[in-house]
PQR file of N, CA, C, O and H, with PARSE charges and radii, in Angstrom:
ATOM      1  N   UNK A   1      14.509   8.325 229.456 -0.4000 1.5000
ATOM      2  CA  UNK A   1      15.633   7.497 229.067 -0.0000 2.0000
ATOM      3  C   UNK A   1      15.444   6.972 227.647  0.5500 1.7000
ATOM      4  O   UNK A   1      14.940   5.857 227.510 -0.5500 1.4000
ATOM      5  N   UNK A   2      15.786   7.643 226.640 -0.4000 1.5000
ATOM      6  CA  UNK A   2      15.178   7.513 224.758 -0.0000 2.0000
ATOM      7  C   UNK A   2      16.584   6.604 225.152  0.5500 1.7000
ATOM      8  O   UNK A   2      16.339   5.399 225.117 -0.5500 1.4000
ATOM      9  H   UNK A   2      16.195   8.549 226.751  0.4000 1.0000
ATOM     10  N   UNK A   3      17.293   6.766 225.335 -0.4000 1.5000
ATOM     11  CA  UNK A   3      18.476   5.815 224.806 -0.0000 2.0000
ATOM     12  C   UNK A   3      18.581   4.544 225.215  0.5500 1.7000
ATOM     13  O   UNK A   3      19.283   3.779 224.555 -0.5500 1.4000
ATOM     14  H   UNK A   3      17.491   7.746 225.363  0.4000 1.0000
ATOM     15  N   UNK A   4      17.803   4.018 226.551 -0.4000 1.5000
ATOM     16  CA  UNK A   4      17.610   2.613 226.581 -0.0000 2.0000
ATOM     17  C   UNK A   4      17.003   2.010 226.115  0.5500 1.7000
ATOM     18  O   UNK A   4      16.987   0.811 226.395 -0.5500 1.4000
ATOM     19  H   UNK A   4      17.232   4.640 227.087  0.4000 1.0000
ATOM     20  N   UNK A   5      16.077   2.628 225.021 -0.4000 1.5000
ATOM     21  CA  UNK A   5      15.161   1.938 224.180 -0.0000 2.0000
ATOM     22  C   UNK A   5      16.065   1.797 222.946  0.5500 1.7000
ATOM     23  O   UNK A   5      16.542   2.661 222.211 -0.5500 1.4000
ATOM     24  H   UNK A   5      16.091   3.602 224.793  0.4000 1.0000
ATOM     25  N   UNK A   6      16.196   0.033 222.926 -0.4000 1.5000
ATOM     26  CA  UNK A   6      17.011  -0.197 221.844 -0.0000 2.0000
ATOM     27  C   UNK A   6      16.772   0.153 220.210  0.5500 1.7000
ATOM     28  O   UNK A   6      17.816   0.422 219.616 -0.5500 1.4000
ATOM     29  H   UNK A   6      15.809  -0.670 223.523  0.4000 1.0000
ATOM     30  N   UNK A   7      15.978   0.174 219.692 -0.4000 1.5000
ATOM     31  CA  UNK A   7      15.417   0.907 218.819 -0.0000 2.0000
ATOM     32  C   UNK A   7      15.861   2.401 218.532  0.5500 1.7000
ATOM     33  O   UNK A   7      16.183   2.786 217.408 -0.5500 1.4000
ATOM     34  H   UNK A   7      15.130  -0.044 220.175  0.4000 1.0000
ATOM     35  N   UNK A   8      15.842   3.449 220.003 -0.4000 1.5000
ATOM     36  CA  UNK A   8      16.793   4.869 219.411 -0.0000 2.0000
ATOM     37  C   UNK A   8      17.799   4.711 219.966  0.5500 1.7000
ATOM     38  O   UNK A   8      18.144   5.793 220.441 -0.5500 1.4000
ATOM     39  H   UNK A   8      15.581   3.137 220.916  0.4000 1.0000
ATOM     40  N   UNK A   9      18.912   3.484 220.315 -0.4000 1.5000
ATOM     41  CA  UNK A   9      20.092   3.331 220.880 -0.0000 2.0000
ATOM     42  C   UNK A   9      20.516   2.795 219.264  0.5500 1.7000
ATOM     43  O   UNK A   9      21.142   3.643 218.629 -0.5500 1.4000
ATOM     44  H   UNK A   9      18.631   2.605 219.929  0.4000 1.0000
ATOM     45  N   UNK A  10      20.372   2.102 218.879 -0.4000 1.5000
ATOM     46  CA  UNK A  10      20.678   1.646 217.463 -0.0000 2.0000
ATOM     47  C   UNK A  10      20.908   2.621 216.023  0.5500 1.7000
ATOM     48  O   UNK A  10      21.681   2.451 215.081 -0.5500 1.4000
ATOM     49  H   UNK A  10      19.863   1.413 219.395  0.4000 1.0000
ATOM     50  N   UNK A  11      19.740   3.867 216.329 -0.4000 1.5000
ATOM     51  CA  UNK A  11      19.443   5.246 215.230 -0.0000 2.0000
ATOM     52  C   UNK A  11      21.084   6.018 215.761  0.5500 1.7000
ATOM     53  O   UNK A  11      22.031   6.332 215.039 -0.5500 1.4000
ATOM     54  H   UNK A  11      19.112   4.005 217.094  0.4000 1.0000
ATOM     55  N   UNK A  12      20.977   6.113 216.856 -0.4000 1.5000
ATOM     56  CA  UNK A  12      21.756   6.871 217.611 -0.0000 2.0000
ATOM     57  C   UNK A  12      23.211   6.573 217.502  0.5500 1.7000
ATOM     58  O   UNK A  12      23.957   7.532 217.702 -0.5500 1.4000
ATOM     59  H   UNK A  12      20.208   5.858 217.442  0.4000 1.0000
ATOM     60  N   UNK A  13      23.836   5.254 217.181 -0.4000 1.5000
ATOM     61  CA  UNK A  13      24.653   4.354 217.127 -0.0000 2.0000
ATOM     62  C   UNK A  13      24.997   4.662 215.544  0.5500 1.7000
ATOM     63  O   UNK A  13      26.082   4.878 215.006 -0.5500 1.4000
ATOM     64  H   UNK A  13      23.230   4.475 217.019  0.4000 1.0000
ATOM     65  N   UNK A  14      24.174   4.624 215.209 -0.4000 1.5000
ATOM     66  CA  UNK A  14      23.886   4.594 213.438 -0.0000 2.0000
ATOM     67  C   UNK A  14      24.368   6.088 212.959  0.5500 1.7000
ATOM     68  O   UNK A  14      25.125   6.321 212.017 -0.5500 1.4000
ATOM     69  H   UNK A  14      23.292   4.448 215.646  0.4000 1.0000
ATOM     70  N   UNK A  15      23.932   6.764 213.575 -0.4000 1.5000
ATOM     71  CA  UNK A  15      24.231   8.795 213.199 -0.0000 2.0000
ATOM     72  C   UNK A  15      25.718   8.993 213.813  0.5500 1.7000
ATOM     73  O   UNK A  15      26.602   9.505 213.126 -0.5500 1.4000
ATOM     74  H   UNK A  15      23.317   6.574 214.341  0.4000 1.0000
ATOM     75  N   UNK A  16      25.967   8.524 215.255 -0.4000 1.5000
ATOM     76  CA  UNK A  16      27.397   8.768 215.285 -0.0000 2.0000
ATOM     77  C   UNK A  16      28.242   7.777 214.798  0.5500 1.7000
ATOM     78  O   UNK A  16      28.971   7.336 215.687 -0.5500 1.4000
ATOM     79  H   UNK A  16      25.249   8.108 215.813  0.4000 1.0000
ATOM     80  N   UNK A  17      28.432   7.187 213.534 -0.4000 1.5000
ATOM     81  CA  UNK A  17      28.937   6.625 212.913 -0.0000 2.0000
ATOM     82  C   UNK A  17      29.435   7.389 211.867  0.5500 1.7000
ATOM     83  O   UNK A  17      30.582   7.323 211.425 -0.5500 1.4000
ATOM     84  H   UNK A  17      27.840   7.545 212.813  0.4000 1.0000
ATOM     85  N   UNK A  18      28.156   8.431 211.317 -0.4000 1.5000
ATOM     86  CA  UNK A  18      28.249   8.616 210.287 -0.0000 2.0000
ATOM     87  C   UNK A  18      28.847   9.986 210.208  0.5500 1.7000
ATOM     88  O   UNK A  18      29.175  10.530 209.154 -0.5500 1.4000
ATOM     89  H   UNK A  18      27.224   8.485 211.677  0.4000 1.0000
ATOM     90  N   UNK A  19      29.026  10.764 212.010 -0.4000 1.5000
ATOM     91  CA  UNK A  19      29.705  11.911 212.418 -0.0000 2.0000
ATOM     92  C   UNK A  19      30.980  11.405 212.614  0.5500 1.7000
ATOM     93  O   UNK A  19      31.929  12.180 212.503 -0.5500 1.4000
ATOM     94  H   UNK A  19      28.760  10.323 212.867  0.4000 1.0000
ATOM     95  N   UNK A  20      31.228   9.861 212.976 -0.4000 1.5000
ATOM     96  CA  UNK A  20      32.791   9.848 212.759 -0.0000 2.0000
ATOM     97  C   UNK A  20      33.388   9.691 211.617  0.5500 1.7000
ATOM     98  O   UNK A  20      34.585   9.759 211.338 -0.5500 1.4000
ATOM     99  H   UNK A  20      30.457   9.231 213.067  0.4000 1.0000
ATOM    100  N   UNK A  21      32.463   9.474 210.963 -0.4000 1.5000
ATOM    101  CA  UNK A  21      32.859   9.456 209.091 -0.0000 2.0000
ATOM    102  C   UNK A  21      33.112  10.787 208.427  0.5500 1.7000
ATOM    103  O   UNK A  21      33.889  10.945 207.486 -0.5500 1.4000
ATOM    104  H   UNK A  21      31.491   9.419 211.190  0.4000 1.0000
ATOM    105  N   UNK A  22      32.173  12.012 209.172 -0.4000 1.5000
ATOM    106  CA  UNK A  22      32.576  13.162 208.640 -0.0000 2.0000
ATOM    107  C   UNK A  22      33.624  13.515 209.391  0.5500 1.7000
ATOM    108  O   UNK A  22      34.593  13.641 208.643 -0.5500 1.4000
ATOM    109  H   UNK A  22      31.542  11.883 209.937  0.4000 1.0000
ATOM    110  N   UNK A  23      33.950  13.772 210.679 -0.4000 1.5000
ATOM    111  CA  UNK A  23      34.915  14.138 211.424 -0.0000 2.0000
ATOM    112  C   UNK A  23      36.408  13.917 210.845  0.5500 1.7000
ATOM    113  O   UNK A  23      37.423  14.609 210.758 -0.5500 1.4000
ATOM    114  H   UNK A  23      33.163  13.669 211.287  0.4000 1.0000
ATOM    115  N   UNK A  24      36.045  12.659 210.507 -0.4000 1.5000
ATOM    116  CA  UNK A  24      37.725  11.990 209.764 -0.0000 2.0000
ATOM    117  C   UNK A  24      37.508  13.041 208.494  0.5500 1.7000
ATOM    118  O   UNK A  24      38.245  14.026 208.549 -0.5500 1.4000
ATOM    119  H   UNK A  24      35.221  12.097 210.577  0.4000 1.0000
ATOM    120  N   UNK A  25      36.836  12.992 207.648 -0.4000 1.5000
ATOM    121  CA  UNK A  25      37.129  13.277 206.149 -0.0000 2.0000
ATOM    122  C   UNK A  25      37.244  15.098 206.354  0.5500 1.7000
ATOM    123  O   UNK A  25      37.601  15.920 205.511 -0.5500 1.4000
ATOM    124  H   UNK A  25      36.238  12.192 207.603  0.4000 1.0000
ATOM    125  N   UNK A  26      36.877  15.289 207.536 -0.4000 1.5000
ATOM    126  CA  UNK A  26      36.482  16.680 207.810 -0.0000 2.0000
ATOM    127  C   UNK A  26      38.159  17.516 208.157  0.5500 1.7000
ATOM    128  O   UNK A  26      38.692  18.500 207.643 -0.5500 1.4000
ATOM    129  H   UNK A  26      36.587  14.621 208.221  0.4000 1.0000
ATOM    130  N   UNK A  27      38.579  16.610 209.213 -0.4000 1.5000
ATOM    131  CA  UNK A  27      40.307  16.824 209.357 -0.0000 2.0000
ATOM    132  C   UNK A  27      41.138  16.589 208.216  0.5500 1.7000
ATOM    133  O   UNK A  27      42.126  17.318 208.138 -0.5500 1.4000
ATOM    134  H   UNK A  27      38.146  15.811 209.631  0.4000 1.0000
ATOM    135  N   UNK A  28      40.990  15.855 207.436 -0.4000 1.5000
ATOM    136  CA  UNK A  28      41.756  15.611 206.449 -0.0000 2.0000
ATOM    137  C   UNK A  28      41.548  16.792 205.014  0.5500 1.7000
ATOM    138  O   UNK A  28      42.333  16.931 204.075 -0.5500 1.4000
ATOM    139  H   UNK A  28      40.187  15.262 207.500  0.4000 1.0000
ATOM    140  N   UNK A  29      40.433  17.414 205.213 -0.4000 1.5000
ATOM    141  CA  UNK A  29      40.386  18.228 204.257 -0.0000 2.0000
ATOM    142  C   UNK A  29      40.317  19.940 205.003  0.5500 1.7000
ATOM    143  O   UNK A  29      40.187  21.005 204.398 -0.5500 1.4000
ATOM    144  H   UNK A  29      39.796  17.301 205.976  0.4000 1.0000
ATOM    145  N   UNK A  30      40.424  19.758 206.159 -0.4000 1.5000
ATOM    146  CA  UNK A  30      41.362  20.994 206.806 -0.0000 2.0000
ATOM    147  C   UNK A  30      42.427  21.477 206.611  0.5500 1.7000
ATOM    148  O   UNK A  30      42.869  22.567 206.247 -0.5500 1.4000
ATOM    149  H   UNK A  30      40.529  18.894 206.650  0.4000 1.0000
ATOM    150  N   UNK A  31      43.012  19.990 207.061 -0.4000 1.5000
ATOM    151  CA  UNK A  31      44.809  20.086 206.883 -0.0000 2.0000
ATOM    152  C   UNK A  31      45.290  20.342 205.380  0.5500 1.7000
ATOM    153  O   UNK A  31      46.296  20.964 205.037 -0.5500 1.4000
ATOM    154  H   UNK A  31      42.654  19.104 207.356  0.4000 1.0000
ATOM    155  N   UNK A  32      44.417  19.769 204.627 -0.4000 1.5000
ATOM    156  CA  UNK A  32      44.698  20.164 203.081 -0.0000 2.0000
ATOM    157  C   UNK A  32      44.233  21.233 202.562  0.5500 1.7000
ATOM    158  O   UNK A  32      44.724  21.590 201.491 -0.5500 1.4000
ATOM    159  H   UNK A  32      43.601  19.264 204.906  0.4000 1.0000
ATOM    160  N   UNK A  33      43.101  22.080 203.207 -0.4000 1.5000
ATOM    161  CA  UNK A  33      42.586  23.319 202.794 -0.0000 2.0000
ATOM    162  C   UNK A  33      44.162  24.379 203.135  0.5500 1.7000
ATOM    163  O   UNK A  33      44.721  25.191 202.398 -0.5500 1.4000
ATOM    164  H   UNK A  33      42.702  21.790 204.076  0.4000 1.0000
ATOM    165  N   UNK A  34      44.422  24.033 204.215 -0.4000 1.5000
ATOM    166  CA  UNK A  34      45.557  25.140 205.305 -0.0000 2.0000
ATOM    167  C   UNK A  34      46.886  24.797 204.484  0.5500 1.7000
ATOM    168  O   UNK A  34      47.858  25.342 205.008 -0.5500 1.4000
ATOM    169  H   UNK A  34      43.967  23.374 204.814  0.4000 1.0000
ATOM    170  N   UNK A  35      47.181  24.118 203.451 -0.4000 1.5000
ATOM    171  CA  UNK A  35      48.144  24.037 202.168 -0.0000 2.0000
ATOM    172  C   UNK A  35      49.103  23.003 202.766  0.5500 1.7000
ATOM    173  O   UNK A  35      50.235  23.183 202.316 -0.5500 1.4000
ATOM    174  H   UNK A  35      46.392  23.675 203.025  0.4000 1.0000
ATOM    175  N   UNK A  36      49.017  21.757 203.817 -0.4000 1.5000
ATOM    176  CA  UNK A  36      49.493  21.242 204.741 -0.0000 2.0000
ATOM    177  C   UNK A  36      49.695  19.869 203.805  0.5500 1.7000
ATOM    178  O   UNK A  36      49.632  18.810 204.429 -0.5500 1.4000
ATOM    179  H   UNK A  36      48.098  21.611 204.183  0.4000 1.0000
ATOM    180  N   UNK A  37      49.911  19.800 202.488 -0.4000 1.5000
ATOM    181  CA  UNK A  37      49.882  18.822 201.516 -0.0000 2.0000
ATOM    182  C   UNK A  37      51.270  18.461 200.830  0.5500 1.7000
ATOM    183  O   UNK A  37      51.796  18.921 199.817 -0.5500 1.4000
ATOM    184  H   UNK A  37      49.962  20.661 201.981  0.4000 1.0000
ATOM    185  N   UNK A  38      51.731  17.369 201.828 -0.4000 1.5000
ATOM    186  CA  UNK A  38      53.034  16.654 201.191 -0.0000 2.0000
ATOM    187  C   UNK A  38      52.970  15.431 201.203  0.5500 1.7000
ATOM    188  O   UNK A  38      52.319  14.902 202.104 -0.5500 1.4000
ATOM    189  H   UNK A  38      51.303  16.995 202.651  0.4000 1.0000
ATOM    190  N   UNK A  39      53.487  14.789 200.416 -0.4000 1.5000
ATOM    191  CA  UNK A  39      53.446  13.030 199.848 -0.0000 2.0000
ATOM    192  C   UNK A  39      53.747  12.448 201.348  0.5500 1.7000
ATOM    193  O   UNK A  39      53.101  11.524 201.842 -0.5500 1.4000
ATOM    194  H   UNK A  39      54.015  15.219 199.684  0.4000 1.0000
ATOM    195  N   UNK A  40      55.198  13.364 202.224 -0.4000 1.5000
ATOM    196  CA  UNK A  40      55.427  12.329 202.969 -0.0000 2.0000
ATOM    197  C   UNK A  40      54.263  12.364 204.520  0.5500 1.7000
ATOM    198  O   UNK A  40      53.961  11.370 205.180 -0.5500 1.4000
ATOM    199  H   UNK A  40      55.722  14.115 201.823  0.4000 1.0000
ATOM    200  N   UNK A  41      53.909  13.445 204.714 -0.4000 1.5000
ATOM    201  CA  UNK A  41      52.745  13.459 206.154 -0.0000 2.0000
ATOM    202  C   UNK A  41      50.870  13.336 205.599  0.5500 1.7000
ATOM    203  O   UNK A  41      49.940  13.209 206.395 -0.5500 1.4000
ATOM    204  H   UNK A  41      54.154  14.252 204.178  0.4000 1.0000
ATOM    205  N   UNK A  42      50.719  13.421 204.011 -0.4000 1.5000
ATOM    206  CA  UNK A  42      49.342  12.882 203.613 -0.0000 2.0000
ATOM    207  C   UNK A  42      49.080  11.767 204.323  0.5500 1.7000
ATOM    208  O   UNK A  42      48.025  11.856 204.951 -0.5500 1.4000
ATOM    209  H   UNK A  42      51.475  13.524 203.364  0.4000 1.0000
ATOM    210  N   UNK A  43      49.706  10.667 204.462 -0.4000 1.5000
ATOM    211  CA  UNK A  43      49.465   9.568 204.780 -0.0000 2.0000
ATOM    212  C   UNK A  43      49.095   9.529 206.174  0.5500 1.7000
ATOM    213  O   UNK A  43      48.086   8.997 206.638 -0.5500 1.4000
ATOM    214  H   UNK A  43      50.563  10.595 203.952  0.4000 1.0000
ATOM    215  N   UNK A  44      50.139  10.233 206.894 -0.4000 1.5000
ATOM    216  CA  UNK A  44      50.228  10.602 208.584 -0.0000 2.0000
ATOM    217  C   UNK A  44      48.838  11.016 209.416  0.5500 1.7000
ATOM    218  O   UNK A  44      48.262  10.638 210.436 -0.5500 1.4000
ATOM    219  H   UNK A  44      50.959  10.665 206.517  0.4000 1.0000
ATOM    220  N   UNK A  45      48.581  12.357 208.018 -0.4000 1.5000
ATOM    221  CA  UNK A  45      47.477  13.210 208.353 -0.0000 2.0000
ATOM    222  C   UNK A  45      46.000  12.261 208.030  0.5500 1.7000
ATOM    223  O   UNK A  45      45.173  12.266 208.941 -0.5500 1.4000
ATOM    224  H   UNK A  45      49.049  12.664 207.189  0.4000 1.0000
ATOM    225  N   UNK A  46      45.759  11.686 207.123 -0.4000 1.5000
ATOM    226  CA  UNK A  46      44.594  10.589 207.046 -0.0000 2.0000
ATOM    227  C   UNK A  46      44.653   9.311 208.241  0.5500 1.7000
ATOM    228  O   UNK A  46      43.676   9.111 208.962 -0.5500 1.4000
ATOM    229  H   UNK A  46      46.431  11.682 206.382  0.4000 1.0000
ATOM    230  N   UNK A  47      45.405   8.815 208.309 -0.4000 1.5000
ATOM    231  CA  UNK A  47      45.148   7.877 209.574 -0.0000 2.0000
ATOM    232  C   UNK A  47      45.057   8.553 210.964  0.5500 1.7000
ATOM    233  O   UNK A  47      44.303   8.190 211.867 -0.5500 1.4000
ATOM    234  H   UNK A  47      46.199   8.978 207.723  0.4000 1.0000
ATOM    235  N   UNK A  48      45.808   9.443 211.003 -0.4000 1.5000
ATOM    236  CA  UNK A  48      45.091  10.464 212.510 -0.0000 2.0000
ATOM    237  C   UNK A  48      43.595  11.351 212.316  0.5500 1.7000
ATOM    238  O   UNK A  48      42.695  11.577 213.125 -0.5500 1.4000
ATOM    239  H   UNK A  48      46.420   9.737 210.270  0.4000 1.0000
ATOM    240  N   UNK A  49      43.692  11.569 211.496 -0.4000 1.5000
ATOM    241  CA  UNK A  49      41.876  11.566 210.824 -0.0000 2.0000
ATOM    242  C   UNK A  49      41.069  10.937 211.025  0.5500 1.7000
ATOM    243  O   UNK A  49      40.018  11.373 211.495 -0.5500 1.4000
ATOM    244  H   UNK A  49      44.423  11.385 210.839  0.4000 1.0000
ATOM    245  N   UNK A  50      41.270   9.652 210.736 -0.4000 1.5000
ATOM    246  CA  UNK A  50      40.684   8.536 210.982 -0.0000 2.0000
ATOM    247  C   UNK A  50      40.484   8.473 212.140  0.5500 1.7000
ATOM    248  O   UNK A  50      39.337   8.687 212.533 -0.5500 1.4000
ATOM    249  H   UNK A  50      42.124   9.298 210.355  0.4000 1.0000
ATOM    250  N   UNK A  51      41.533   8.156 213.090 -0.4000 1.5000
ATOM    251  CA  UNK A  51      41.579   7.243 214.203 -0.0000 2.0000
ATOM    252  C   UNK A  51      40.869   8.199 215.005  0.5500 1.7000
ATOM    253  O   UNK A  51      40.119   7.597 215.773 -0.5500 1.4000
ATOM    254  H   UNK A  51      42.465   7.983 212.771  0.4000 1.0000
ATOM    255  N   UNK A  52      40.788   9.684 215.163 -0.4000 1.5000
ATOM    256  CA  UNK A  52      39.848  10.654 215.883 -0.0000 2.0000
ATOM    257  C   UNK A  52      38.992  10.423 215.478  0.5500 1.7000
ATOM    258  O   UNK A  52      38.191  10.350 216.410 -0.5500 1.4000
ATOM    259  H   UNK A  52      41.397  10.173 214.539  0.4000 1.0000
ATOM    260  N   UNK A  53      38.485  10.208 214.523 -0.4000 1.5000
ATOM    261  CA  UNK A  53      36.895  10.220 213.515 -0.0000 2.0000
ATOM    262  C   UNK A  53      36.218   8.786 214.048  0.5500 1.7000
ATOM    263  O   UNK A  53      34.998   8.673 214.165 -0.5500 1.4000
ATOM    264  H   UNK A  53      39.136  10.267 213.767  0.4000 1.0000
ATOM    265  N   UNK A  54      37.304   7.531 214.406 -0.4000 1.5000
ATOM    266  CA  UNK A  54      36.590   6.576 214.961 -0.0000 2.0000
ATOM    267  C   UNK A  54      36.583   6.382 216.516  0.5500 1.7000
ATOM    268  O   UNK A  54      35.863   5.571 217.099 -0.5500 1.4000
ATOM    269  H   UNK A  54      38.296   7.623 214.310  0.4000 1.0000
ATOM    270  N   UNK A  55      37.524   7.277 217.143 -0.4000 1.5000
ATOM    271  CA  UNK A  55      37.424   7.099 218.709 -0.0000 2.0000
ATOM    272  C   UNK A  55      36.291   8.384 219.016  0.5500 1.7000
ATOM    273  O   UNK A  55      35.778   8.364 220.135 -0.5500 1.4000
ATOM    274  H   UNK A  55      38.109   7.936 216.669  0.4000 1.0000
ATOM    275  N   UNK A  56      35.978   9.238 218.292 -0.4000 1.5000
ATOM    276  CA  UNK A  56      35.055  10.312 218.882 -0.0000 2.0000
ATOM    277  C   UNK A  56      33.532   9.430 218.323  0.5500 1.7000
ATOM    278  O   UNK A  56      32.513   9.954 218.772 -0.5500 1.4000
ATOM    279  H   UNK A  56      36.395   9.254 217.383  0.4000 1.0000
ATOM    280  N   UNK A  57      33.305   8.264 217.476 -0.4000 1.5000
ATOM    281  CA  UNK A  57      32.164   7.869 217.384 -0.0000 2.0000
ATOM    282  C   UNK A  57      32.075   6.533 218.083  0.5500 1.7000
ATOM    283  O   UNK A  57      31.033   5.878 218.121 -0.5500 1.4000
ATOM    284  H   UNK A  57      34.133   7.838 217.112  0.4000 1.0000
ATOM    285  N   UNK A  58      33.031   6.219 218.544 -0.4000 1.5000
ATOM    286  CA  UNK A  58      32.786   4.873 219.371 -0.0000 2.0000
ATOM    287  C   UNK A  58      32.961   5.818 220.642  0.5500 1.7000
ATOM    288  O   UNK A  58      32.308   5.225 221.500 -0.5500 1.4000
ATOM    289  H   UNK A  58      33.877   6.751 218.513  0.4000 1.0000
ATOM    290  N   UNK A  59      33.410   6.796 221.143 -0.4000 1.5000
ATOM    291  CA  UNK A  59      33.193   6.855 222.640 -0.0000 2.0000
ATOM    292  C   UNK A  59      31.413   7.734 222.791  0.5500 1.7000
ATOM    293  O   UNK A  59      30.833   7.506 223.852 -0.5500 1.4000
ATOM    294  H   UNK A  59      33.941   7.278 220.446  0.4000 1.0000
ATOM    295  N   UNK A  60      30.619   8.724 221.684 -0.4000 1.5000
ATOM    296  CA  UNK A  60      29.539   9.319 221.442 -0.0000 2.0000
ATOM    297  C   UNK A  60      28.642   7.729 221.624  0.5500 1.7000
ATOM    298  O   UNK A  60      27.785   7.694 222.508 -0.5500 1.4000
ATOM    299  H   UNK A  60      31.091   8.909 220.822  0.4000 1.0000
ATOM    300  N   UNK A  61      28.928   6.196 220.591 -0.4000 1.5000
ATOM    301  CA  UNK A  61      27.774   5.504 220.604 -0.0000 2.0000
ATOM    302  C   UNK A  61      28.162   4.449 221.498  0.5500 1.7000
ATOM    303  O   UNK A  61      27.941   3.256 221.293 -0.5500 1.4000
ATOM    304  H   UNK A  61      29.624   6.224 219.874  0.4000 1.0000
ATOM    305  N   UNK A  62      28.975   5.119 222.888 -0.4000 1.5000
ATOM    306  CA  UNK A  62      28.449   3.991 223.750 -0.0000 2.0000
ATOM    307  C   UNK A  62      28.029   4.567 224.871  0.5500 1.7000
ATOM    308  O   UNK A  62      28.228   3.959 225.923 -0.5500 1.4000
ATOM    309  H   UNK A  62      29.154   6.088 223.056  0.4000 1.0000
ATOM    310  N   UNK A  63      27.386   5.804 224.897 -0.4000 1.5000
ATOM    311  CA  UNK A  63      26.636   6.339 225.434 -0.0000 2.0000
ATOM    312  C   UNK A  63      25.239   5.330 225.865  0.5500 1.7000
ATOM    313  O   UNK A  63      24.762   5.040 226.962 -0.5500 1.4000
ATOM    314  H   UNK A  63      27.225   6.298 224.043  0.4000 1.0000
ATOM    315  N   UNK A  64      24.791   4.906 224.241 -0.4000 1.5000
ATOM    316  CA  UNK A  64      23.258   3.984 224.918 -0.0000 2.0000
ATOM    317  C   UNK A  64      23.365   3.026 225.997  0.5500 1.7000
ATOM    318  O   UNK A  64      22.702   2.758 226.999 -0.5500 1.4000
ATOM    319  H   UNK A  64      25.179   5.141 223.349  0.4000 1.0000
ATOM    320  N   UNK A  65      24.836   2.435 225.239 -0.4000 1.5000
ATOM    321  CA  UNK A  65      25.170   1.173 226.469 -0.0000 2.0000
ATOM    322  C   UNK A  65      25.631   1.550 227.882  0.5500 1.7000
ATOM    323  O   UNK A  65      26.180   0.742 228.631 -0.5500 1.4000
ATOM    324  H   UNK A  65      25.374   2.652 224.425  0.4000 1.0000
ATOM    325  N   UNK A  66      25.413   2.639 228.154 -0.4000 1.5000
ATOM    326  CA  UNK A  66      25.718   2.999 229.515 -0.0000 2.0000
ATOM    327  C   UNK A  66      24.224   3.694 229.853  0.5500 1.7000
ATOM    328  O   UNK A  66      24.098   3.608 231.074 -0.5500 1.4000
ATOM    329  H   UNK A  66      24.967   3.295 227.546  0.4000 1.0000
ATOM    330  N   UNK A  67      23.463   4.114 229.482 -0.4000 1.5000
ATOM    331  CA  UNK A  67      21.912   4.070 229.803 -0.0000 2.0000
ATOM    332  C   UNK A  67      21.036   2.738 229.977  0.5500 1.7000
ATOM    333  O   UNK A  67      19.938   2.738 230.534 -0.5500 1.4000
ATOM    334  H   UNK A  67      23.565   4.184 228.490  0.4000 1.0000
ATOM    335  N   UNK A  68      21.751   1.420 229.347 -0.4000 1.5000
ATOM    336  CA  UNK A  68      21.135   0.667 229.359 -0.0000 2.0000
ATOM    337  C   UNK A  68      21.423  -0.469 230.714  0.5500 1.7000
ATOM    338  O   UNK A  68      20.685  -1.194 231.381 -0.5500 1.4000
ATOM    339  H   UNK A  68      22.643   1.419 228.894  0.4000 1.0000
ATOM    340  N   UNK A  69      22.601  -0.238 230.705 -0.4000 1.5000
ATOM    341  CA  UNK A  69      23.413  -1.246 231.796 -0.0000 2.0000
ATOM    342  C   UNK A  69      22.759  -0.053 233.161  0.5500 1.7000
ATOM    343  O   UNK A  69      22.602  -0.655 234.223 -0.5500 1.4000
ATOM    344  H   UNK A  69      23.200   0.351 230.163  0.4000 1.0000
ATOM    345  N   UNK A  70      22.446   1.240 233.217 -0.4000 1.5000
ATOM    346  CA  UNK A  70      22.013   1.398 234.087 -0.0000 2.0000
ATOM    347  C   UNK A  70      20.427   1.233 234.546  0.5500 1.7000
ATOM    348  O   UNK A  70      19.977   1.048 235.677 -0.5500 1.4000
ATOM    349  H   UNK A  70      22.573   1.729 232.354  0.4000 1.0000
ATOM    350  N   UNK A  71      19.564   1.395 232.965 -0.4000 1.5000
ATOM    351  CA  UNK A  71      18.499   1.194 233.309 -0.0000 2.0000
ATOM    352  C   UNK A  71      18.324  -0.407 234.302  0.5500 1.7000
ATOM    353  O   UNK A  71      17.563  -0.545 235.260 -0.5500 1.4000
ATOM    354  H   UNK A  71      19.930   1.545 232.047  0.4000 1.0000
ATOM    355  N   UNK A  72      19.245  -1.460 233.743 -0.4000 1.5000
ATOM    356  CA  UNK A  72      18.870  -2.680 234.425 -0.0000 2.0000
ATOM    357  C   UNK A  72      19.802  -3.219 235.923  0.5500 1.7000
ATOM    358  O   UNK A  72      19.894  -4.365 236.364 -0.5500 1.4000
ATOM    359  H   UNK A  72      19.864  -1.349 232.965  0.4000 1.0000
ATOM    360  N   UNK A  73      20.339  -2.090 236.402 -0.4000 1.5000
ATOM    361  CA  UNK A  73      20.661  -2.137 237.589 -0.0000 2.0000
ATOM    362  C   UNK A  73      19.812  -1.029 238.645  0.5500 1.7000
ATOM    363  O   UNK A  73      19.825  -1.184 239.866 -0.5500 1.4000
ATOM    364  H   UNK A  73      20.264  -1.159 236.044  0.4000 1.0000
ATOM    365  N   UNK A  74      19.263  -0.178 238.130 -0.4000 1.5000
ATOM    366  CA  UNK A  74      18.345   0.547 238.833 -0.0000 2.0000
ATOM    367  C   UNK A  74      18.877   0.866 240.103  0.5500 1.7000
ATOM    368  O   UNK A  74      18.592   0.124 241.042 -0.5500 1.4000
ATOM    369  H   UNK A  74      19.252  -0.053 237.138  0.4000 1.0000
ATOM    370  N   UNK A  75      19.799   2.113 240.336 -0.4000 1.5000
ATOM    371  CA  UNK A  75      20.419   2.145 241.207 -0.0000 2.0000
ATOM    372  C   UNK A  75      19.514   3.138 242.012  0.5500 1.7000
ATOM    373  O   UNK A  75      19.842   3.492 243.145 -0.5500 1.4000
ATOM    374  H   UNK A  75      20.031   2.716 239.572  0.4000 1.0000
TER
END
């Protein structure tokens, strides 16, 4: 159980942060590679970027907190 040890729950927390940081910038320069570049859906296309880029790293870093809430119920 590496992930109830708060110490690699925190590293771990810390890296998928920084995969939802690429994820976002990663969609947004898809959609613009694929020639998908107009004034009025740029805007559209970066905040849905985003908002995947931060729900795929907040649902990845609460992984520890569900190793941890189980380590201390010990089912």
């Amino acid at each position: 159980l590496t992930l109830a040890n708060p110490i690699h729950a925190v590293w771990y927390m810390l890296a998928m942060a920084c995969v939802g940081f690429h994820l976002s910038h990663g969609i947004q320069s898809v959609v613009q590679t694929l020639g998908y570049s107009h004034p009025k859906y740029t805007p559209i296309i970066k905040n849905l970027g985003r908002g995947l880029g931060v729900l795929v790293a907040v649902l990845f870093a609460s992984i520890p907190f569900y190793f941890s809430y189980m380590n201390q119920v010990k089912l």
